[in-house]
C-alpha positions as CSV (number, residue, x, y, z in Angstrom):
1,X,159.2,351.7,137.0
2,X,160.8,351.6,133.5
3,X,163.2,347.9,134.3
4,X,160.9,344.8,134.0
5,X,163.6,342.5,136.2
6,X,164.7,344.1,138.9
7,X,166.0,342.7,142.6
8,X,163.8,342.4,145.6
9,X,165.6,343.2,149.0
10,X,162.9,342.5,152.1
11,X,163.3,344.8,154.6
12,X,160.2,344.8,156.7
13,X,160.1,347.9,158.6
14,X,163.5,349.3,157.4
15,X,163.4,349.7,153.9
16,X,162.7,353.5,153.6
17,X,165.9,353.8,155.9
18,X,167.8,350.9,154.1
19,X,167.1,352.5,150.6
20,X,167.7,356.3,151.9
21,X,171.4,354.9,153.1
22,X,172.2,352.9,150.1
23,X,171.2,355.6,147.7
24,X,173.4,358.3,149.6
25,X,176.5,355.7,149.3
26,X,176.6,354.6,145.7
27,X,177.3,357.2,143.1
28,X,174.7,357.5,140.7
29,X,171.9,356.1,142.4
30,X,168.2,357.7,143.2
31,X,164.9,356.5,144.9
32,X,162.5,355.6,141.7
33,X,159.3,356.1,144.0
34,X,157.4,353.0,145.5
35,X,153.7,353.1,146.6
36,X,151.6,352.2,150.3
37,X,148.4,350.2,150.9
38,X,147.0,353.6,152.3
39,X,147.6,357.4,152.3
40,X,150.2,358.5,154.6
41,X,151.3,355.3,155.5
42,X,155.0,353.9,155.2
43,X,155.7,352.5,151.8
44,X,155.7,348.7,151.0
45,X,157.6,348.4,147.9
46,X,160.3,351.0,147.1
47,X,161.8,351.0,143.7
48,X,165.4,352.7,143.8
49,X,168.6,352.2,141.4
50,X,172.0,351.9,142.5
51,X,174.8,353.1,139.4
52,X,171.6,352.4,137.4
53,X,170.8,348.9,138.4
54,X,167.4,348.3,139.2
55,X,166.3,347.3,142.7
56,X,163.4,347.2,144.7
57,X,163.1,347.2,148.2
58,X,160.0,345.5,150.4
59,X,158.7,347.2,153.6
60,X,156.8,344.1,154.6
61,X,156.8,339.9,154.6
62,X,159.3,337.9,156.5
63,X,162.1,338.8,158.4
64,X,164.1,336.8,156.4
65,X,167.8,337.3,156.9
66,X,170.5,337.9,153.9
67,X,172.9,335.4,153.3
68,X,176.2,335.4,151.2
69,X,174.4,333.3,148.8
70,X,173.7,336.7,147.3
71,X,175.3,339.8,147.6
72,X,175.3,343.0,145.5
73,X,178.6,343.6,143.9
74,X,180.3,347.3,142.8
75,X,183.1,347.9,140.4
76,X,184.9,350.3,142.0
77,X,187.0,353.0,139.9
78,X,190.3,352.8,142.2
79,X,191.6,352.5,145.7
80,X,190.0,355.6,147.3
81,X,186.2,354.7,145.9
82,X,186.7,351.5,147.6
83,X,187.6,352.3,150.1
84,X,185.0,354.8,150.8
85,X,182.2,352.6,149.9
86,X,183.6,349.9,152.3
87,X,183.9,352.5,155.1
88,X,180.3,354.1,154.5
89,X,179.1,350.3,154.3
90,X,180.3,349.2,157.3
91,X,179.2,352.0,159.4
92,X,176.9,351.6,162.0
93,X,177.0,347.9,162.9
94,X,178.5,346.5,159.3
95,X,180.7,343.7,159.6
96,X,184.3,342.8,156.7
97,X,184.1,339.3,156.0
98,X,186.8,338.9,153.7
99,X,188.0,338.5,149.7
100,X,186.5,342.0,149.3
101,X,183.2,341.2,150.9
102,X,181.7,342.7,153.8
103,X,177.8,342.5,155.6
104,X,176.1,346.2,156.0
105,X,174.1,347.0,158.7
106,X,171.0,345.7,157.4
107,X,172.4,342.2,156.8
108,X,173.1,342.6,153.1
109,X,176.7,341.3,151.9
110,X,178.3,343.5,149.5
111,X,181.6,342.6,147.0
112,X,183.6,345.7,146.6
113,X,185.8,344.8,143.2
114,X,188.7,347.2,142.4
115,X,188.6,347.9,138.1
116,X,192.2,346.7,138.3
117,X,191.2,343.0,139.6
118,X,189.3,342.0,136.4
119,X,192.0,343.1,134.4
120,X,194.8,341.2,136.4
121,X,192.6,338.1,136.5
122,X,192.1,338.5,132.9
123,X,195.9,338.6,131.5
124,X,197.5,335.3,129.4
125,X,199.9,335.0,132.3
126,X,198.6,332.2,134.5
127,X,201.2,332.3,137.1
128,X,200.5,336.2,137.1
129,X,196.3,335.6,137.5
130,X,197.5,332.9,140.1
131,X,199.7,335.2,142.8
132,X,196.6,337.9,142.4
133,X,194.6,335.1,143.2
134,X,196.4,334.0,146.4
135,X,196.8,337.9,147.5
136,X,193.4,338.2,147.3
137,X,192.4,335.4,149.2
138,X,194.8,336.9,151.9
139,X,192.7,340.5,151.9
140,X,189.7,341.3,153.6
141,X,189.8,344.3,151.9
142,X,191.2,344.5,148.5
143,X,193.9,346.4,148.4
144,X,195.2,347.5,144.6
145,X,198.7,348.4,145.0
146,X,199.2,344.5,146.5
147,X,196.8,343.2,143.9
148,X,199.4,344.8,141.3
149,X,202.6,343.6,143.3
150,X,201.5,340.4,143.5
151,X,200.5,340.5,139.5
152,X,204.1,341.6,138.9
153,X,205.7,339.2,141.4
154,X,207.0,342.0,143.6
């Protein structure tokens, strides 16, 4: 474990499959290791990093549920990573919510960010930042090509 902060998700009794999914849907991710209280049993803690953010996940404690209070949120490159990380996140029992976020099947909320919004959000024109602003509080899942139009007043 070479991060000295890292996130603690508690998943009693689903955190091997929890980590297992998350790891095969973000690029650049991998399982760290993680260690039990005896040999051959599951594993409490699980260290794993997702696009080389630290995280840890915890196969024991309360069955505490996720709220949007927190969420983990990914940068995607364009239109077609988003949108395969929202589909792949929302498999099995996930749930959209809406500006871009969505709830996995393990409760966890998720913000899936297109590159381009930043970037929009970012430029001197106010009115410009504003229309992205209003399209995106119209999405429930971000949609670049709008996010743009909007930006240009289309």
């Amino acid at each position: 474990m070479s991060a000295r902060v890292r996130t603690c998700l508690m998943l009693p009794g689903k955190a091997e499959e929890a980590v297992a999914f998350y790891v095969s849907v973000v690029p650049d991710s991998r399982v760290e290791g993680g260690f039990s209280a005896t040999p051959g049993a599951p594993p409490i803690i699980i260290d794993f990093t997702l696009a080389g953010t630290p995280y840890q996940a915890l196969n024991a404690g309360l069955d505490a549920a996720f709220t949007e209070a927190a969420s983990i949120s990914v940068l995607c490159r364009d239109q077609a990573e988003l949108d395969r990380l929202w589909d792949a996140l929302l498999a099995g029992g996930g749930a959209p919510i809406e500006c871009g976020w969505l709830r996995d099947r393990f409760g966890l909320c998720w913000q899936l960010v297109p590159e381009a919004m930043p970037r929009l959000m970012a430029q001197a024109d106010a009115a410009a930042a504003q229309r992205v602003m209003a399209a995106m509080m119209g999405m429930v899942k971000l949609d670049v090509a709008k996010l743009e139009a909007a930006f240009r007043g289309d």
